[in-house]
LUMMARDO-890171 format. One record per atom (N, C-alpha, C, O, CB): residue in one letter; x, y, z. Coordinates in steps of 0.2 Angstrom, whole numbers, plus 5000, padded with zeros to 4 digits. Each point is the difference from the previous one (the first is absolute). Glycine has a CB too. Layout:
<sites>
AXYZ
...
</sites>
This chain:
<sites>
X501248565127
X500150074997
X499550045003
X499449995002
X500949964987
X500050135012
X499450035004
X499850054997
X500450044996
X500049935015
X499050044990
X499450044992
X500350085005
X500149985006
X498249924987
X501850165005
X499750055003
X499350044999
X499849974995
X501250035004
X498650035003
X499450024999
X500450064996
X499649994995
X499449985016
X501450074987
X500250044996
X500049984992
X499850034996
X500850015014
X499949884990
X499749984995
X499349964998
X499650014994
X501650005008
X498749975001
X499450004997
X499450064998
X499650004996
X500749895009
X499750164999
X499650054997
X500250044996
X499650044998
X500049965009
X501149994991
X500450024993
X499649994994
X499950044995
X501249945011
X498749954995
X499749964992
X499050015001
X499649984995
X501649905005
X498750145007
X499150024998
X500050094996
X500350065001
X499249865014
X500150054979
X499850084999
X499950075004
X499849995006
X499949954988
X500450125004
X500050065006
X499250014997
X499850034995
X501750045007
X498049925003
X499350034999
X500250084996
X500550035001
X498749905011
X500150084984
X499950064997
X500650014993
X499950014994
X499650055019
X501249934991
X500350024993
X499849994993
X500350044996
X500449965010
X498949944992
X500050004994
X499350064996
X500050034995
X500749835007
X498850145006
X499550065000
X500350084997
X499850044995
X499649885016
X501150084993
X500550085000
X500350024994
X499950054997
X500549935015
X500049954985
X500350004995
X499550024994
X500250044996
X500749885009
X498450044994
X499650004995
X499850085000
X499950024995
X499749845005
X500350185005
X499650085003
X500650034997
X499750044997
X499649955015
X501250014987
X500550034999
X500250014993
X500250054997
X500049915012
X499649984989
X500250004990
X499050015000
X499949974995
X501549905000
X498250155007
X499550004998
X500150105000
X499950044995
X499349805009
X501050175002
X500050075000
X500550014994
X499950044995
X499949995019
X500749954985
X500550034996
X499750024994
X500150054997
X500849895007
X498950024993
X499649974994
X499350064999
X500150034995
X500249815008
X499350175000
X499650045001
X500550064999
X500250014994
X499149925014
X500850094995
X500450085000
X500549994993
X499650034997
X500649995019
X500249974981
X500249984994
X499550004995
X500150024995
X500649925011
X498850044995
X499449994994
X499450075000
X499850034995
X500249835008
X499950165004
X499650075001
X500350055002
X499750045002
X499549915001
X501550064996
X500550065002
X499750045005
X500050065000
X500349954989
X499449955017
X500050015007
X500349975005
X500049945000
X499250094998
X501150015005
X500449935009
X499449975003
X499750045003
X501350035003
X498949864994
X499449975002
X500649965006
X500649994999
X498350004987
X500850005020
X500549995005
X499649935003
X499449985000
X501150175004
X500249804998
X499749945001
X499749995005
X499949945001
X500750044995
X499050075008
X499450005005
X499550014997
X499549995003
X501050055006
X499449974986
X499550014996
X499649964997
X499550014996
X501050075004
X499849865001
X499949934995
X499949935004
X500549975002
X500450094990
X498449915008
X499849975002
X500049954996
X499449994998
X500250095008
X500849864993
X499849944995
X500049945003
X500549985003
X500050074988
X498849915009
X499849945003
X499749974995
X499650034996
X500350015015
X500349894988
X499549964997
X499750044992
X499550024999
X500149935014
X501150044984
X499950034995
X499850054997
X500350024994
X499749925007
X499450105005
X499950085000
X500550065002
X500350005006
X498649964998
X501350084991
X500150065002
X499750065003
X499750034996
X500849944997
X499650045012
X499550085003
X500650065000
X500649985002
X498549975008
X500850124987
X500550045001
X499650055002
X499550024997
X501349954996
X499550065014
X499950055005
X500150074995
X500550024998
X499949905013
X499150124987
X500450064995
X499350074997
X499549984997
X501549904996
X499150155008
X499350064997
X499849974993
X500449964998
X500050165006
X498949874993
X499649994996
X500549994993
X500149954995
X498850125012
X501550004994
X500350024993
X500549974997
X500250004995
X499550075007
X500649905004
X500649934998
X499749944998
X500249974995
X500750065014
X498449954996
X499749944999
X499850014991
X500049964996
X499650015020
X500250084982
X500050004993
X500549994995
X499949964995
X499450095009
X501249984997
X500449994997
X500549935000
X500449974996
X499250145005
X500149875005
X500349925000
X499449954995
X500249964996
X500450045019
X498750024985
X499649964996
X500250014993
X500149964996
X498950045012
X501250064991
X500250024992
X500849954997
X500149994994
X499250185009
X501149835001
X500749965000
X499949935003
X500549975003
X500350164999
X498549844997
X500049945008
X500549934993
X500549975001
X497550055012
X501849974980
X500349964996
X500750015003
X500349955003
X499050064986
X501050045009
X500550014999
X500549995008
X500649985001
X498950094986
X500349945016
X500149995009
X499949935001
X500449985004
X499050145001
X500149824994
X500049944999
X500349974996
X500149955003
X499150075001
X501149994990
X500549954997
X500750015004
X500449965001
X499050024987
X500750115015
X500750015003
X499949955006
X500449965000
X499950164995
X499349895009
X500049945005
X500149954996
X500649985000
X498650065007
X500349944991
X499949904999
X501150004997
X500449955000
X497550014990
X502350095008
X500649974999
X500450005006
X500649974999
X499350064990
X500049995015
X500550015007
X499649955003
X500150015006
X500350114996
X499249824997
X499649955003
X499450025007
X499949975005
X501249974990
X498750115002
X499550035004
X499350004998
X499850054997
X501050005006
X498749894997
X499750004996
X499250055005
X500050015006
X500949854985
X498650165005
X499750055003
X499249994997
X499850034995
X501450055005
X498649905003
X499149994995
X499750064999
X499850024994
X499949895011
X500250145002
X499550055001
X500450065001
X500449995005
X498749945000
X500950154992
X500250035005
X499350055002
X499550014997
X501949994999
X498850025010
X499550065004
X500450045003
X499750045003
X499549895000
</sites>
């Protein structure tokens, strides 16, 4: 039987996407919650930490909505220790 290299990199994960996908629902979620377009370049999530790229006055207002922005995550399986 002869393998192709097509198939088999069919069945290796694509690096980043699951990174891109989590920035995506993290921006949506955001912007939904602070009635601002928060854009998925702005969103840095590693190792549990959230960083959002944004003027002082959004970063407030995310501390003021962070409950209610963390169980909407934790329900889309994003789970989130710290934001900054």
């Amino acid at each position: 039987m002869e393998k192709r290299l097509s198939d088999i990199l069919a069945r290796l994960p694509i690096p980043g996407l699951k990174e891109s996908n989590d920035r995506h629902t993290i921006a949506e979620v955001l912007s939904e919650q602070l009635g601002i377009p928060i854009q998925p370049k702005q969103i840095v999530f590693k190792d549990s930490i959230l960083i959002v790229s944004s003027p002082p006055v959004v970063k407030s207002a995310l501390h003021l909505k962070r409950k209610d922005i963390l169980s909407l995550l934790e329900k889309k399986g994003i789970s989130i220790q710290t934001i900054k």
